[in-house]
BALOBA-1460 file (C-alpha; in Angstrom, 3 decimals):
// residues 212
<rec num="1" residu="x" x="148.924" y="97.307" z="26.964"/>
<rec num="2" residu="x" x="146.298" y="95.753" z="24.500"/>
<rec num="3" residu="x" x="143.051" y="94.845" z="26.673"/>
<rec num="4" residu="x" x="142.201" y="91.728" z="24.575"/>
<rec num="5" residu="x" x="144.646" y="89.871" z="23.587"/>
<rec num="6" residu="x" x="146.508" y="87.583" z="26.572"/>
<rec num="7" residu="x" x="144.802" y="88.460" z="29.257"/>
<rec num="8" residu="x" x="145.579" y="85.642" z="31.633"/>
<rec num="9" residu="x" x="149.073" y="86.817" z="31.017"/>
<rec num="10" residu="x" x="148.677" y="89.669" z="32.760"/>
<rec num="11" residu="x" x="149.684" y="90.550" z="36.609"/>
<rec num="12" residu="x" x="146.746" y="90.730" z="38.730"/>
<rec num="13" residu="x" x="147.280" y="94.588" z="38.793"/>
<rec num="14" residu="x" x="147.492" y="95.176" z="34.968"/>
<rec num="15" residu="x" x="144.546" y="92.729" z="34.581"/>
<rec num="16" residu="x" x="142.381" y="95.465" z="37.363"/>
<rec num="17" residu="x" x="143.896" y="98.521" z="35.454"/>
<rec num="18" residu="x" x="142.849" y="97.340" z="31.702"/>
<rec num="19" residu="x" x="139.302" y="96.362" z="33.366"/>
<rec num="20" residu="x" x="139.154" y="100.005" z="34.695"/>
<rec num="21" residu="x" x="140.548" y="101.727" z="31.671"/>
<rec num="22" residu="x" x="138.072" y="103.012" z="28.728"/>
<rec num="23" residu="x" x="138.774" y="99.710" z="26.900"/>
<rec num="24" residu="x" x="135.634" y="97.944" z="26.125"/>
<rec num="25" residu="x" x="137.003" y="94.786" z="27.150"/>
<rec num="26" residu="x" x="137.813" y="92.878" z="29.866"/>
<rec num="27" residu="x" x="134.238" y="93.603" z="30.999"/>
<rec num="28" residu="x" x="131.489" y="91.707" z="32.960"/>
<rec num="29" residu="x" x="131.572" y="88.939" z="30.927"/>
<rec num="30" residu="x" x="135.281" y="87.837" z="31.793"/>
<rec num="31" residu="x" x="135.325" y="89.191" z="35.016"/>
<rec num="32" residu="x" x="132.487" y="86.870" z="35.743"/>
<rec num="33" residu="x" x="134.368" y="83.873" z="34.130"/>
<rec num="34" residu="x" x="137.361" y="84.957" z="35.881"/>
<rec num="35" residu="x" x="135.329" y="84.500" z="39.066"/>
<rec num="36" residu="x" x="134.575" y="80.713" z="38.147"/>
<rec num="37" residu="x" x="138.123" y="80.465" z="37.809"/>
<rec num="38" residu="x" x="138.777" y="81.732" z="40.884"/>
<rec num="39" residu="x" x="136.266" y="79.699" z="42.981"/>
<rec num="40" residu="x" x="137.615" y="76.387" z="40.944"/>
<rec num="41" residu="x" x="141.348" y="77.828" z="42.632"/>
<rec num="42" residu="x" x="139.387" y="77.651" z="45.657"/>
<rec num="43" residu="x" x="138.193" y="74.285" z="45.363"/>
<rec num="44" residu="x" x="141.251" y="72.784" z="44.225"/>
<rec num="45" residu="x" x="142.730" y="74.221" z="47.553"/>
<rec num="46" residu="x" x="140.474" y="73.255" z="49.883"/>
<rec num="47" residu="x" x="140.941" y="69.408" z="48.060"/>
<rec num="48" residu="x" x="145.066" y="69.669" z="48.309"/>
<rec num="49" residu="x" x="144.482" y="70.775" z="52.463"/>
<rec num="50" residu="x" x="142.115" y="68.009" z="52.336"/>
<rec num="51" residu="x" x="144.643" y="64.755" z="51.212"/>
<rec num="52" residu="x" x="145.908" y="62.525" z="54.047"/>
<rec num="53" residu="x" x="149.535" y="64.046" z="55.374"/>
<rec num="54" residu="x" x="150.690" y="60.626" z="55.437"/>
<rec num="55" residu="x" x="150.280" y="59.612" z="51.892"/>
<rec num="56" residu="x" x="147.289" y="57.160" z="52.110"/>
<rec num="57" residu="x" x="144.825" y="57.050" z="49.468"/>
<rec num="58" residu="x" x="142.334" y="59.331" z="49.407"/>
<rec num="59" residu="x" x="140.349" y="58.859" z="45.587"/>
<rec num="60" residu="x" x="137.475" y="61.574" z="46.075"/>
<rec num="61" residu="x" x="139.686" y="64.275" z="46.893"/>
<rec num="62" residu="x" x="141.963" y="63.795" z="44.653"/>
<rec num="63" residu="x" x="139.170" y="63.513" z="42.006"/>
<rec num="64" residu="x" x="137.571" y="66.907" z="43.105"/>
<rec num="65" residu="x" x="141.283" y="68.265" z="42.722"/>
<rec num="66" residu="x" x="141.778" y="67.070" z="38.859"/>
<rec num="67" residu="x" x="138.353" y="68.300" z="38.424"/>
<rec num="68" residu="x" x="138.409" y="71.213" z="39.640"/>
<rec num="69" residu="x" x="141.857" y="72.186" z="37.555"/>
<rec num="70" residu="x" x="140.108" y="71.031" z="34.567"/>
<rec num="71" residu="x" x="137.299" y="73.517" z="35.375"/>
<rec num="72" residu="x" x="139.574" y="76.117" z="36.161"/>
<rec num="73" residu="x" x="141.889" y="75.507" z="32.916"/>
<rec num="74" residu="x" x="138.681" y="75.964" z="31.011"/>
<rec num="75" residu="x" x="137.468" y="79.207" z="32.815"/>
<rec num="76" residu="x" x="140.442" y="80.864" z="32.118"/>
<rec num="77" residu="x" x="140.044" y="80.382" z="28.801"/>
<rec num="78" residu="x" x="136.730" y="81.800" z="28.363"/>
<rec num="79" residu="x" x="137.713" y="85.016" z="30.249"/>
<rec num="80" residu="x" x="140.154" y="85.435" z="26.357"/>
<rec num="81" residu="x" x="136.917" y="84.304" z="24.241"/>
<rec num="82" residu="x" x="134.675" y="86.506" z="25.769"/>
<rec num="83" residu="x" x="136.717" y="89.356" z="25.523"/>
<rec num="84" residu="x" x="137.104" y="88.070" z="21.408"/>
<rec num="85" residu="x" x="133.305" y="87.340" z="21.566"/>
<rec num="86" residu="x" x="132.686" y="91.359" z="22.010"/>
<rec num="87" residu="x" x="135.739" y="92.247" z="19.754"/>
<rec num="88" residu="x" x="133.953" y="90.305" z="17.048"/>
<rec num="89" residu="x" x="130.551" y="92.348" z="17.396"/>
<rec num="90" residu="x" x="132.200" y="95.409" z="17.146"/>
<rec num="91" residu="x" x="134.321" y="94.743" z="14.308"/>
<rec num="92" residu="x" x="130.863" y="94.026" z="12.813"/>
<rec num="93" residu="x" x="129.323" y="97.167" z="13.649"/>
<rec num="94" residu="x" x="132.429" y="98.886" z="11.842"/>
<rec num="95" residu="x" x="131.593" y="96.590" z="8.699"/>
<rec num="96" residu="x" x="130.903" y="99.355" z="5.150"/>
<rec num="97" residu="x" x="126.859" y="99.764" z="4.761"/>
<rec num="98" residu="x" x="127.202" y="102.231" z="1.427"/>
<rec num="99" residu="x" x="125.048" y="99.373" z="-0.306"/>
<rec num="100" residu="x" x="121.872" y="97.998" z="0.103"/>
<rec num="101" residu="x" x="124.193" y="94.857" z="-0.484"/>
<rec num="102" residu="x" x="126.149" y="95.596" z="2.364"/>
<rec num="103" residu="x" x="123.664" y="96.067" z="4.646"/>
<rec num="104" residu="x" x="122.654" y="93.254" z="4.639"/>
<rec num="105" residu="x" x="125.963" y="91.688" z="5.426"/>
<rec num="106" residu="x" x="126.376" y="93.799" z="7.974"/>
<rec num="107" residu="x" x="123.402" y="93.067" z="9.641"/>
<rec num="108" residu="x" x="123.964" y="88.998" z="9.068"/>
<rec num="109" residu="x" x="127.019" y="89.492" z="10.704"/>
<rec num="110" residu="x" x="126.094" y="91.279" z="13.619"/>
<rec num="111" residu="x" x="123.560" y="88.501" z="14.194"/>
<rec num="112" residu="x" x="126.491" y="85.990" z="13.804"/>
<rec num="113" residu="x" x="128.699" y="87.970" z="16.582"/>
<rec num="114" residu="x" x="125.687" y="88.652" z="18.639"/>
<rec num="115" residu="x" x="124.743" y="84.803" z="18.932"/>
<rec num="116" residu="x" x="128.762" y="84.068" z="19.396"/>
<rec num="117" residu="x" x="128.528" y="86.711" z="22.195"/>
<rec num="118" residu="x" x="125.800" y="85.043" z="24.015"/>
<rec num="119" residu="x" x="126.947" y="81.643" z="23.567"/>
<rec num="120" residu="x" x="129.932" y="82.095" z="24.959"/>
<rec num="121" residu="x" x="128.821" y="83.778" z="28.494"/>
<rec num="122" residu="x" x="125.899" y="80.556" z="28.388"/>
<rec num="123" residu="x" x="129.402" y="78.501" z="28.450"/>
<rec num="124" residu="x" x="130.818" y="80.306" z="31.579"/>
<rec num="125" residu="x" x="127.919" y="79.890" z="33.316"/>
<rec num="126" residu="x" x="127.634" y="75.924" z="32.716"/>
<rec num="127" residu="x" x="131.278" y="75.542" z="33.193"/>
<rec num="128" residu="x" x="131.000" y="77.632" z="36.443"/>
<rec num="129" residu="x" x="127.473" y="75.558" z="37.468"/>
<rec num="130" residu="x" x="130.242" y="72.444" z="37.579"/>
<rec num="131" residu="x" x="132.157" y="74.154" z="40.731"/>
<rec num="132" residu="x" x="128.615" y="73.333" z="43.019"/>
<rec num="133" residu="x" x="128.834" y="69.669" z="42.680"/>
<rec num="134" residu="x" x="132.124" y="69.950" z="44.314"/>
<rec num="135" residu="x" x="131.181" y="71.712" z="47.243"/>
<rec num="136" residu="x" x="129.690" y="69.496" z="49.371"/>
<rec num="137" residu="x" x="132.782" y="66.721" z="49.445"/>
<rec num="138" residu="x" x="134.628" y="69.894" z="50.131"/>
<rec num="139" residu="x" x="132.873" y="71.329" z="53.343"/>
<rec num="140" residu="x" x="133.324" y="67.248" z="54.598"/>
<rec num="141" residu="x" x="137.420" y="68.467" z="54.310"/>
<rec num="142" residu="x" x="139.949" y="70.080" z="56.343"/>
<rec num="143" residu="x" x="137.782" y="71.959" z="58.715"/>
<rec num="144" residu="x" x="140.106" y="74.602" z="58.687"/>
<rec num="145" residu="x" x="139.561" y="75.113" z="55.148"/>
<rec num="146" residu="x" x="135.662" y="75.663" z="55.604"/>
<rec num="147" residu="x" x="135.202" y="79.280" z="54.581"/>
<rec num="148" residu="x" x="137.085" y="78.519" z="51.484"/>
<rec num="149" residu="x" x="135.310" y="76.241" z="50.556"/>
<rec num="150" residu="x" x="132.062" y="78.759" z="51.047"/>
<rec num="151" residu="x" x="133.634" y="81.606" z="48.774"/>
<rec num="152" residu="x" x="134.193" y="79.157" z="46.357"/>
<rec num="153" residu="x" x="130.245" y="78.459" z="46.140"/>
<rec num="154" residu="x" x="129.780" y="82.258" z="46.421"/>
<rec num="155" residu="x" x="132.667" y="82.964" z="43.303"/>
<rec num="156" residu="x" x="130.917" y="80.092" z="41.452"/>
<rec num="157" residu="x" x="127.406" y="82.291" z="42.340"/>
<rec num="158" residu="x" x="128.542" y="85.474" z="41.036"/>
<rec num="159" residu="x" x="130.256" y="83.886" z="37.575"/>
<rec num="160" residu="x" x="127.156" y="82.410" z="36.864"/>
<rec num="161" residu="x" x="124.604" y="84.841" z="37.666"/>
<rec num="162" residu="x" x="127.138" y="87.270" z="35.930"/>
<rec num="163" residu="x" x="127.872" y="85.680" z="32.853"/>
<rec num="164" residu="x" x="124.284" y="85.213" z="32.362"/>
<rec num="165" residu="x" x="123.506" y="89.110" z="32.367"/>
<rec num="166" residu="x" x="126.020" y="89.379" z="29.999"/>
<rec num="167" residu="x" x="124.076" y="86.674" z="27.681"/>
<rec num="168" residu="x" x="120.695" y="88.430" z="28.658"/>
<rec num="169" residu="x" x="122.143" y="91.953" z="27.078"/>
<rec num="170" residu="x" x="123.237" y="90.103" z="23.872"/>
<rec num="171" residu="x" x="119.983" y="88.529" z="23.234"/>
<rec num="172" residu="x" x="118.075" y="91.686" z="23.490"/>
<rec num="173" residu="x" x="119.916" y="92.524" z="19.754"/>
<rec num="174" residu="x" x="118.829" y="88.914" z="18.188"/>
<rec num="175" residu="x" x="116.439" y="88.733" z="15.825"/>
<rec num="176" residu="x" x="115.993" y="85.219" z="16.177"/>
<rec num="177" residu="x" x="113.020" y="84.333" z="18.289"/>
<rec num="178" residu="x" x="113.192" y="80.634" z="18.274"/>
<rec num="179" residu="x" x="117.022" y="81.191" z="19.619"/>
<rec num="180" residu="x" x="116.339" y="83.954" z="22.564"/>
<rec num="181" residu="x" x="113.307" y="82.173" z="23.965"/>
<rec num="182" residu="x" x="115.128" y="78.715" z="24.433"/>
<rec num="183" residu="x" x="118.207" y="80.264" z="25.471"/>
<rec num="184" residu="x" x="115.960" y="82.593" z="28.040"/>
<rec num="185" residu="x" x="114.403" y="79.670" z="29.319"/>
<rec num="186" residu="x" x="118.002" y="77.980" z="29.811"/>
<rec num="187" residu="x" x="119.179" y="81.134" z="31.654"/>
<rec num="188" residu="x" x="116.373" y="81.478" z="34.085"/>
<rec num="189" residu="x" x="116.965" y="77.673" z="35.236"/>
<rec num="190" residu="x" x="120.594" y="78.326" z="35.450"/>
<rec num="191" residu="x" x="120.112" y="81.402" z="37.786"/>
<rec num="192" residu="x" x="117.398" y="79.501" z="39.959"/>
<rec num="193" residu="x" x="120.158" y="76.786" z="40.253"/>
<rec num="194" residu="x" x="122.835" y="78.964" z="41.558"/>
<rec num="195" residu="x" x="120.898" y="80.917" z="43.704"/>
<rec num="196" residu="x" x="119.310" y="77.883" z="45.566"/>
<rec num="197" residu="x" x="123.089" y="76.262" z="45.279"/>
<rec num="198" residu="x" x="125.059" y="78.866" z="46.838"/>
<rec num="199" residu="x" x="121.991" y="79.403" z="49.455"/>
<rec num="200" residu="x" x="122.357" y="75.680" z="50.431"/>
<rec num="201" residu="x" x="125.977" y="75.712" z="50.471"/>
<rec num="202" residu="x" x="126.295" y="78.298" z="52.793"/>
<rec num="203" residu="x" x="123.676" y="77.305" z="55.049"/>
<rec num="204" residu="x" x="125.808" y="73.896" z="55.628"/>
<rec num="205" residu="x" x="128.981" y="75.732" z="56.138"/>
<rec num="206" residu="x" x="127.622" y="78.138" z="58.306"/>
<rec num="207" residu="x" x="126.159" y="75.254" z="60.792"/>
<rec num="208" residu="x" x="129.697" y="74.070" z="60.583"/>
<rec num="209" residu="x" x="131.092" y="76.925" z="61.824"/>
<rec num="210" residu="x" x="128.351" y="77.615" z="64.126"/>
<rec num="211" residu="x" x="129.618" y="74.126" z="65.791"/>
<rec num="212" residu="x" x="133.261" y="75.220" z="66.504"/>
């Protein structure tokens, strides 16, 4: 089974063995996209138990459920390009360094696959920052759908907070200063945000079900 290529193609059991075999990849960085995708599932859900039974209009619902399909369709993608993302900075670790010529192209690209690498988990976690602004329409739902709604926020949590490790390792190899402090900046707002997000969610769905 290759551990790269297709991996949304894969059963939910193949996709846990090739994440527990010695292949590099899938790793942290799509497992944590995979988790936006999941909590965008989620949403879409809790949206569908949400519609009127009888048909009637119902425009913010059915917004949240496009949205939330578009956020998932986009998820799943990044769970294949960070998996590439890491392929590519090991294929240029492997690049020939015989020459002082060489080197140096070596070491230009594996700055070019470490930026790639960090971009694309800084993606993941502002795709995955997208499922919050759903929530709260969400938890307003089908009542019986609360808690989903909840481990949506909580997947959408972990993706970001996740992805943006996985960016945090990659910079730590840049030689570019300018790039790793604005992208450091961008991740410590990002995890502030989800942190306080998921907190708030929770604390509203929580005082729901306190209520029942």
């Amino acid at each position: 089974m290759n551990p790269i290529n297709n991996l949304t193609d894969l059963t939910v059991t193949e996709f846990c063995e090739v994440t527990a075999s010695e292949a590099p990849t899938p790793g942290g960085g799509s497992i944590s996209a995979l988790s936006g995708a999941l909590a965008a599932s989620l949403a879409e859900m809790v949206a569908n138990l949400s519609l009127p039974k009888d048909g009637s209009p119902s425009p913010e619902f059915l917004a949240i459920k496009e949205k939330a399909n578009s956020l998932q369709s986009r998820l799943l993608i990044l769970v294949e390009k960070d998996a590439a993302s890491f392929d590519s900075v090991m294929a240029a670790f492997k690049l020939p360094k015989a020459t002082e010529e060489e080197k140096l192209q070596r070491k230009e690209k594996i700055q070019e696959a470490l930026k790639l690498a960090s971009k694309v988990p800084l993606e993941v976690a502002l795709v995955s920052t997208e499922i919050f602004e759903l929530i709260p329409t969400l938890l307003e739902g089908n009542q019986n759908a609360i808690t989903d709604a909840m481990i949506a926020a909580m997947n959408a949590r972990n993706a970001v907070l996740g992805a943006l490790l996985n960016a945090r390792i990659n910079l730590g190899s840049i030689k570019d200063d300018a790039y790793v402090k604005a992208a450091l900046r961008n991740i410590e707002e990002s995890e502030k945000m989800a942190r306080e997000s998921e907190e708030a969610l929770l604390a509203i769905g929580y005082k729901k079900l306190s209520k029942e």
